[in-house]
DRENKETOR-307272 format. One record per residue (C-alpha): residue number from 1; y negated, x, z negated. Coordinates in nm, 3 decimals, m for minus. Layout:
BEGIN
<rec><n>NUM</n><north>Y</north><east>X</east><up>Z</up></rec>
...
This chain:
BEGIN
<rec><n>1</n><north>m6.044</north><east>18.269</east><up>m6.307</up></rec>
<rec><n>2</n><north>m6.159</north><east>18.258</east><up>m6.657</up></rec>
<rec><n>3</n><north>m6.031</north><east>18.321</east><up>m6.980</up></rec>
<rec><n>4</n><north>m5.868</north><east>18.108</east><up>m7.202</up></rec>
<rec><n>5</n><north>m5.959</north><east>18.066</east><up>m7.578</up></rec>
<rec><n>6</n><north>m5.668</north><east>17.878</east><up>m7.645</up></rec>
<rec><n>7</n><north>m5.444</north><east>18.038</east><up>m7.918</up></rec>
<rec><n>8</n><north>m5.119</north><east>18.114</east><up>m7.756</up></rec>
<rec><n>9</n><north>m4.769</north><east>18.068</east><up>m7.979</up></rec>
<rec><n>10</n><north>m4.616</north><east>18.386</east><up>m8.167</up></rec>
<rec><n>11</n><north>m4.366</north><east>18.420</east><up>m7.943</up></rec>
<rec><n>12</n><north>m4.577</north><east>18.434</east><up>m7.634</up></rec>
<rec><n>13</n><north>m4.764</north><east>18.686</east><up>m7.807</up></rec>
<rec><n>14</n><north>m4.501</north><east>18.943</east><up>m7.850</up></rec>
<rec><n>15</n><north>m4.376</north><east>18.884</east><up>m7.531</up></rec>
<rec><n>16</n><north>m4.721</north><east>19.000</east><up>m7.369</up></rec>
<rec><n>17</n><north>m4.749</north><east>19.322</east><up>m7.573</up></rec>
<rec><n>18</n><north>m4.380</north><east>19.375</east><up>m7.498</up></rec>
<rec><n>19</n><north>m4.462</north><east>19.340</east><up>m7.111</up></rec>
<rec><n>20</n><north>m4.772</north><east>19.498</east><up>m7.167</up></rec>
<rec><n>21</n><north>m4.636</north><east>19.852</east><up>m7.310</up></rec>
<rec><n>22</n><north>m4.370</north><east>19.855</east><up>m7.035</up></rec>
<rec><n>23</n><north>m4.644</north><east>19.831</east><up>m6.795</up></rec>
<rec><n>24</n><north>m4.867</north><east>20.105</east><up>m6.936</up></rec>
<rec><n>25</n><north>m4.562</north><east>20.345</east><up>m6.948</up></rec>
<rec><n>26</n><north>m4.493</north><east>20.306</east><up>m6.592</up></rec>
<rec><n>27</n><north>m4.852</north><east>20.357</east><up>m6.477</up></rec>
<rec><n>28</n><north>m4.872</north><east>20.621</east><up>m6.719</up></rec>
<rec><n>29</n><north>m4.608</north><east>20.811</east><up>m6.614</up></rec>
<rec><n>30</n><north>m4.580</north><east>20.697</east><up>m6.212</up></rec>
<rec><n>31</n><north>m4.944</north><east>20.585</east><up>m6.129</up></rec>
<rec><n>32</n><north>m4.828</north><east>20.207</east><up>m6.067</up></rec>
<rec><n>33</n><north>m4.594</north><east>19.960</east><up>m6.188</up></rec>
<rec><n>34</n><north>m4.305</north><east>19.787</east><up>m5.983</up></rec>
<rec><n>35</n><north>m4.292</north><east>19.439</east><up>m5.979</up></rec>
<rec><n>36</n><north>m4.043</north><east>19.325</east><up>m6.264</up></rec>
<rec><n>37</n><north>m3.891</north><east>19.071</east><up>m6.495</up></rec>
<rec><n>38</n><north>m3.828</north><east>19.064</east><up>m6.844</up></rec>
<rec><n>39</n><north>m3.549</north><east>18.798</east><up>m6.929</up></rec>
<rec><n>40</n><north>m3.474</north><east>18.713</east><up>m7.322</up></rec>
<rec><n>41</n><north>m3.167</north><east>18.525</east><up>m7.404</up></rec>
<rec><n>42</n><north>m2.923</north><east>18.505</east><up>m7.724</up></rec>
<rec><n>43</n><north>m2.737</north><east>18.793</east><up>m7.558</up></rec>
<rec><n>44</n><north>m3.011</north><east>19.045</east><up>m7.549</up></rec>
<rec><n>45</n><north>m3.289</north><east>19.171</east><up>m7.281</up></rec>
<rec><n>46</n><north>m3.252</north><east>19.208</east><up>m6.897</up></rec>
<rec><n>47</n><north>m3.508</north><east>19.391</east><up>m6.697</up></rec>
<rec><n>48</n><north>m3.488</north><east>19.302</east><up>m6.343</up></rec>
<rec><n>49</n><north>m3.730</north><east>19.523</east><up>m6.080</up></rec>
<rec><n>50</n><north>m3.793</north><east>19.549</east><up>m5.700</up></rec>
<rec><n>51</n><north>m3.934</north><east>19.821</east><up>m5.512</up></rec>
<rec><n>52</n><north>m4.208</north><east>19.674</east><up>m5.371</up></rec>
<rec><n>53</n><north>m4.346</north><east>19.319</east><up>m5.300</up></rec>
<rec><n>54</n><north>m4.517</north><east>19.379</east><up>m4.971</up></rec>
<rec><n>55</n><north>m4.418</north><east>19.122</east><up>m4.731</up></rec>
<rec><n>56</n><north>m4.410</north><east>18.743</east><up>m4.809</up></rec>
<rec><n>57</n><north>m4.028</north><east>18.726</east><up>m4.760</up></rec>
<rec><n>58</n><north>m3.980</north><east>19.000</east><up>m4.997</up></rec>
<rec><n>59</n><north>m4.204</north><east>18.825</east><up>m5.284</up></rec>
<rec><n>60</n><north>m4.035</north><east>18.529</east><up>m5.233</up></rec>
<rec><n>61</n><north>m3.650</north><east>18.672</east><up>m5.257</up></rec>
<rec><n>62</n><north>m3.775</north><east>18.844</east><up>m5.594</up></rec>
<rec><n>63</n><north>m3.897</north><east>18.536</east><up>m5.742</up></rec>
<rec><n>64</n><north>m3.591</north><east>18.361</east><up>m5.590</up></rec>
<rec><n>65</n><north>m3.351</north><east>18.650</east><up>m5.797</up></rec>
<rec><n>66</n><north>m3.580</north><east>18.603</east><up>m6.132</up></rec>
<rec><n>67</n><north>m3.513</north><east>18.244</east><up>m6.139</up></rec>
<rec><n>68</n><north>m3.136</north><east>18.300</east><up>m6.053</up></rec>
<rec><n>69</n><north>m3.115</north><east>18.563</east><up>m6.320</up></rec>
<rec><n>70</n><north>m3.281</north><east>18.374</east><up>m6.548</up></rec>
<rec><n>71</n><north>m3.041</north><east>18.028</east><up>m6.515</up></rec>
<rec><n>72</n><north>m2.726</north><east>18.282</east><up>m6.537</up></rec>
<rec><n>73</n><north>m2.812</north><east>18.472</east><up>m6.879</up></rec>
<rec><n>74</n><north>m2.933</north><east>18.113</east><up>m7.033</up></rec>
<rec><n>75</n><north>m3.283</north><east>18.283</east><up>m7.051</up></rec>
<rec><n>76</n><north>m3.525</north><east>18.147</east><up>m7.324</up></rec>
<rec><n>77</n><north>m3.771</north><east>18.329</east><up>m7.220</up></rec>
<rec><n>78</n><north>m3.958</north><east>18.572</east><up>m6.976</up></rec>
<rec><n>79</n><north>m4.239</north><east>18.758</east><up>m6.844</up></rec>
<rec><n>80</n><north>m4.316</north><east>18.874</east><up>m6.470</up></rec>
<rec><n>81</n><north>m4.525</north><east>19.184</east><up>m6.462</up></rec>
<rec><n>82</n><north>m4.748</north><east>19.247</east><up>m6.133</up></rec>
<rec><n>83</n><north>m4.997</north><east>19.488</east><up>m6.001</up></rec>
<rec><n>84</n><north>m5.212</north><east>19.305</east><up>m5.794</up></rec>
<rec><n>85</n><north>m5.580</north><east>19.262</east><up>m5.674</up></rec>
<rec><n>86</n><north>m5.774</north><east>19.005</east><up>m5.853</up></rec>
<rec><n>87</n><north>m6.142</north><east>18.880</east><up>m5.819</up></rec>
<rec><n>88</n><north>m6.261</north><east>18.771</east><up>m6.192</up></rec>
<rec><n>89</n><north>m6.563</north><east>18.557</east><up>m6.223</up></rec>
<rec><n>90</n><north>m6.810</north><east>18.646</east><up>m6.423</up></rec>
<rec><n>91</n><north>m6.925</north><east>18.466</east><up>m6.786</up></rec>
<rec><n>92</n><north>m7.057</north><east>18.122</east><up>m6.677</up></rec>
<rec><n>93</n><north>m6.996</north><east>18.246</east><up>m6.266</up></rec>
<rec><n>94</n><north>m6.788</north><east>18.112</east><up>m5.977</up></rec>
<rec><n>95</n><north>m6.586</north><east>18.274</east><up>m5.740</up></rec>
<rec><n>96</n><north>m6.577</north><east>18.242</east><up>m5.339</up></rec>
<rec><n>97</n><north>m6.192</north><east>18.111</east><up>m5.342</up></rec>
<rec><n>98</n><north>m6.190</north><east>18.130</east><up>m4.952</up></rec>
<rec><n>99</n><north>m6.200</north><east>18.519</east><up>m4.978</up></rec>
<rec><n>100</n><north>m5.862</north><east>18.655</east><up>m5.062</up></rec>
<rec><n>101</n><north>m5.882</north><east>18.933</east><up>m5.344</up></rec>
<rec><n>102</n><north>m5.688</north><east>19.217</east><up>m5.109</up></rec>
<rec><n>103</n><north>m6.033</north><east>19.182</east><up>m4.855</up></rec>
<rec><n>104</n><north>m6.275</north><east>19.132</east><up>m5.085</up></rec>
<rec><n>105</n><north>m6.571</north><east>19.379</east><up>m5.212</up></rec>
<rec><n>106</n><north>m6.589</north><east>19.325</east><up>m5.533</up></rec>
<rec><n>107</n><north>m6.169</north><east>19.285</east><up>m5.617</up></rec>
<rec><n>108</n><north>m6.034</north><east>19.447</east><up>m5.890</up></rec>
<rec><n>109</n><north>m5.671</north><east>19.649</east><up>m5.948</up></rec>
<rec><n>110</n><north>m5.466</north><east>19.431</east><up>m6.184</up></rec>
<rec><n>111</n><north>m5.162</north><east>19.395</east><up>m6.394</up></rec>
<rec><n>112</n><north>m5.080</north><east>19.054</east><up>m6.423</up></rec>
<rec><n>113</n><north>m4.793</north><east>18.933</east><up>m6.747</up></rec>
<rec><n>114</n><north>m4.689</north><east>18.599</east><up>m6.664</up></rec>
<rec><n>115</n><north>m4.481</north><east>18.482</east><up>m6.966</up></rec>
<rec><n>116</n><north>m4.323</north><east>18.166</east><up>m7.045</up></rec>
<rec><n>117</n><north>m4.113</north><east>17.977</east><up>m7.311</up></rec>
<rec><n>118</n><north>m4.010</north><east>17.660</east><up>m7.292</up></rec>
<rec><n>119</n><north>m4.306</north><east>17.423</east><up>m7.293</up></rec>
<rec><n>120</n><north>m4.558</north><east>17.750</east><up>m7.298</up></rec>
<rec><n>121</n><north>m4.712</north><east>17.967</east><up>m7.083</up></rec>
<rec><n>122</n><north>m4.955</north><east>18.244</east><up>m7.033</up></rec>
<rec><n>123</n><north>m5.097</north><east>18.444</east><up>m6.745</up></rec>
<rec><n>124</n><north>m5.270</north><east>18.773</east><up>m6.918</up></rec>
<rec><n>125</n><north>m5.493</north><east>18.944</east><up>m6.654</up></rec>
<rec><n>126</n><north>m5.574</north><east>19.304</east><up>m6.703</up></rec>
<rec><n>127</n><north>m5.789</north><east>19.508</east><up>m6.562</up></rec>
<rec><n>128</n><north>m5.620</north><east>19.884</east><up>m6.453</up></rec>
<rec><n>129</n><north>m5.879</north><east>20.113</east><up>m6.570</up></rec>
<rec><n>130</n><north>m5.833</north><east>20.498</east><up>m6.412</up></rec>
<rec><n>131</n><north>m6.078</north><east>20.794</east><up>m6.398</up></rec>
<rec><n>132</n><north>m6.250</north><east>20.989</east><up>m6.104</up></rec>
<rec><n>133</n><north>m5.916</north><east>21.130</east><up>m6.035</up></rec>
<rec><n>134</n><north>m5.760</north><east>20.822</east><up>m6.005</up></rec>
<rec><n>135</n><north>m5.490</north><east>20.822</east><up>m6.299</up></rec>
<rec><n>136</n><north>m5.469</north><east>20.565</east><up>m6.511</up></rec>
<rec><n>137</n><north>m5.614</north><east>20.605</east><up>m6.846</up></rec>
<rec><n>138</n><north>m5.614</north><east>20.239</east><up>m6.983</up></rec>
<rec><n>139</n><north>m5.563</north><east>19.839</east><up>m6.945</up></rec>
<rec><n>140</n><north>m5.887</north><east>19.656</east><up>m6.993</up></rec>
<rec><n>141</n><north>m5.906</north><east>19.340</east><up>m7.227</up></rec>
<rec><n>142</n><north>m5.699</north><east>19.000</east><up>m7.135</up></rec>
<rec><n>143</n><north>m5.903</north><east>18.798</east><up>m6.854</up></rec>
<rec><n>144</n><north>m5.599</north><east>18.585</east><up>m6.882</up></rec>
<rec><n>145</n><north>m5.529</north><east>18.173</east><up>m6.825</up></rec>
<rec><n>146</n><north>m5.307</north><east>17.920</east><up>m7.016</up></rec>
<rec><n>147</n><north>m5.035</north><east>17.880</east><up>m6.747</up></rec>
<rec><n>148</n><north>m4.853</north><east>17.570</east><up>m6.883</up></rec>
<rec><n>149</n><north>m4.913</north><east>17.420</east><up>m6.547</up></rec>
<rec><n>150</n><north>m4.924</north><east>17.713</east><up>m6.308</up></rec>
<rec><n>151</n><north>m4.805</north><east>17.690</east><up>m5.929</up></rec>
<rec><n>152</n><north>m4.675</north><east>17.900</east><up>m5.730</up></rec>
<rec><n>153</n><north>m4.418</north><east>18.150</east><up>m5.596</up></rec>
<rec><n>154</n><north>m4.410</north><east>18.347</east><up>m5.948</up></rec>
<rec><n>155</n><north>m4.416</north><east>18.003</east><up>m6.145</up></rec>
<rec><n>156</n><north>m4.180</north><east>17.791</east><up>m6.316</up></rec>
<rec><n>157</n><north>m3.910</north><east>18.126</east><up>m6.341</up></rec>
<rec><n>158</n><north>m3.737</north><east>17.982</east><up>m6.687</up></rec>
<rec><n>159</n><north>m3.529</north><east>17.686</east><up>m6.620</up></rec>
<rec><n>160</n><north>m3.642</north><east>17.365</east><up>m6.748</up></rec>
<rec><n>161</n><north>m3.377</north><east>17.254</east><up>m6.900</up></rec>
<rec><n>162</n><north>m3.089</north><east>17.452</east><up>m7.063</up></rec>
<rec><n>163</n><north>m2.856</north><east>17.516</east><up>m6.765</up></rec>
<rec><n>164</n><north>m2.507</north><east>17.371</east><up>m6.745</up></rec>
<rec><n>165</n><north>m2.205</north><east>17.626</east><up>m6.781</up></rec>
<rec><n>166</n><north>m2.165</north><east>17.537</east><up>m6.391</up></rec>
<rec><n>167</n><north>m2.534</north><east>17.626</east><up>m6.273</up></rec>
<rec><n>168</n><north>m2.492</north><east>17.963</east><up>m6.471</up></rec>
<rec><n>169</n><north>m2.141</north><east>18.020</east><up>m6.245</up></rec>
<rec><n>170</n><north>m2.294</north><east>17.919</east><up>m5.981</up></rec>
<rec><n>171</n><north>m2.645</north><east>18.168</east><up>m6.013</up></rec>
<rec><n>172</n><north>m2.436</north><east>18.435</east><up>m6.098</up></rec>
<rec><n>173</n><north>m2.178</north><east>18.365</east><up>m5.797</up></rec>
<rec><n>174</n><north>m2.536</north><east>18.354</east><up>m5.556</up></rec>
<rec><n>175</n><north>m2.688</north><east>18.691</east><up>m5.724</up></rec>
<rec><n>176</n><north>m2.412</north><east>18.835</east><up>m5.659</up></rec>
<rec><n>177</n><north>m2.386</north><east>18.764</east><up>m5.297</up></rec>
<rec><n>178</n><north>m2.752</north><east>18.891</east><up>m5.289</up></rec>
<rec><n>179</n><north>m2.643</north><east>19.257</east><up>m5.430</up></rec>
<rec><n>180</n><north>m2.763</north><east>19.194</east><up>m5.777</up></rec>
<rec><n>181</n><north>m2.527</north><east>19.176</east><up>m6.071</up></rec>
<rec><n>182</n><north>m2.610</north><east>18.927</east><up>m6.326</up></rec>
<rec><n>183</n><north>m2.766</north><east>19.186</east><up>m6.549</up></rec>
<rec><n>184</n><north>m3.027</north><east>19.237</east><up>m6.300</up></rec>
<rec><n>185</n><north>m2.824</north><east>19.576</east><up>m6.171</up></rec>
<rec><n>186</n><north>m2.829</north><east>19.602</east><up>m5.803</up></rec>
<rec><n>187</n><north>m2.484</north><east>19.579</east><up>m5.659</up></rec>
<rec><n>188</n><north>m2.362</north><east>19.914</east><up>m5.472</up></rec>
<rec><n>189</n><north>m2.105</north><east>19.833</east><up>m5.228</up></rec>
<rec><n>190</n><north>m2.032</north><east>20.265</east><up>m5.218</up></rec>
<rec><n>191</n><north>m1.894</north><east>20.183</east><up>m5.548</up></rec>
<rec><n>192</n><north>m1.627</north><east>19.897</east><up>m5.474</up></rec>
């Protein structure tokens, strides 16, 4: 991966160093940071988090519930934030792409802020940076790509196109039967 010198719009902007203070505070004040979405609409913010994202079933059902949540609160924009590991190449260097990053030597703990707006997008890469005890003490520099054309399970979360007053019934109706409220609550059926 390397970085990309291409100016990003406002907008993106201040949705990274939104997404990026929320992800200092939680590995500030709990050591890592859940995987969670940011949604922006007319309405307000949602914040939409899972526990974990272990399992490949798992990462895809969250992605699957940010892109739901996202058609039913006519989002207009958002930003994923991940931990992961990543494997950066260096200035003018290449990567081995067969190795995957959670095997390799020489990976690297991540955050990752994947934010788009219609027609723009941004992946910001940044390095967790913790002391000999192992607390987190800072987020290294953006390593981050222009995502415009990203792939992939986290990609393409904002709907294309405005959504129709029946795809927003209809994301809400399918959160719903998934436990999740349309304001990215989870459902508790001890409450009905």
């Amino acid at each position: 991966m390397r970085r990309s010198s291409t100016p990003q719009p406002e907008k993106i902007q201040q949705l990274l160093a939104a997404a990026r203070a929320v992800a200092e505070g939680f590995l500030r004040d709990n050591g890592q940071v859940p995987p969670m979405m940011l949604a922006f609409s007319d309405d307000g913010m949602i914040l939409h988090s899972a526990t974990s994202t272990t399992h490949p079933q798992v990462k895809d059902d969250f992605a699957g519930a940010c892109r739901l949540l996202a058609r039913a609160n006519r989002s207009t924009a958002v930003v994923l934030i991940l931990e992961a590991w990543a494997r950066i190449a260096p200035p003018g260097g290449s990567i081995d792409t067969d190795i995957r990053p959670t095997t390799a030597p020489d990976r690297v703990e991540v955050v990752s802020l994947s934010a788009e707006i219609p027609g723009h997008g941004y992946l910001a890469i940044h390095e967790i940076q913790r002391g000999k005890d192992g607390k987190f003490f800072a987020l290294g520099e953006d390593q981050g790509i222009s995502a415009t054309d990203m792939q992939g399970r986290f990609a393409g979360i904002l709907p294309s196109t405005p959504p129709m007053d029946i795809e927003v019934e209809v994301a809400r109706k399918v959160l719903r039967s998934f436990g999740i409220n349309p304001d990215g609550t989870r459902i508790n059926p001890l409450w009905n």
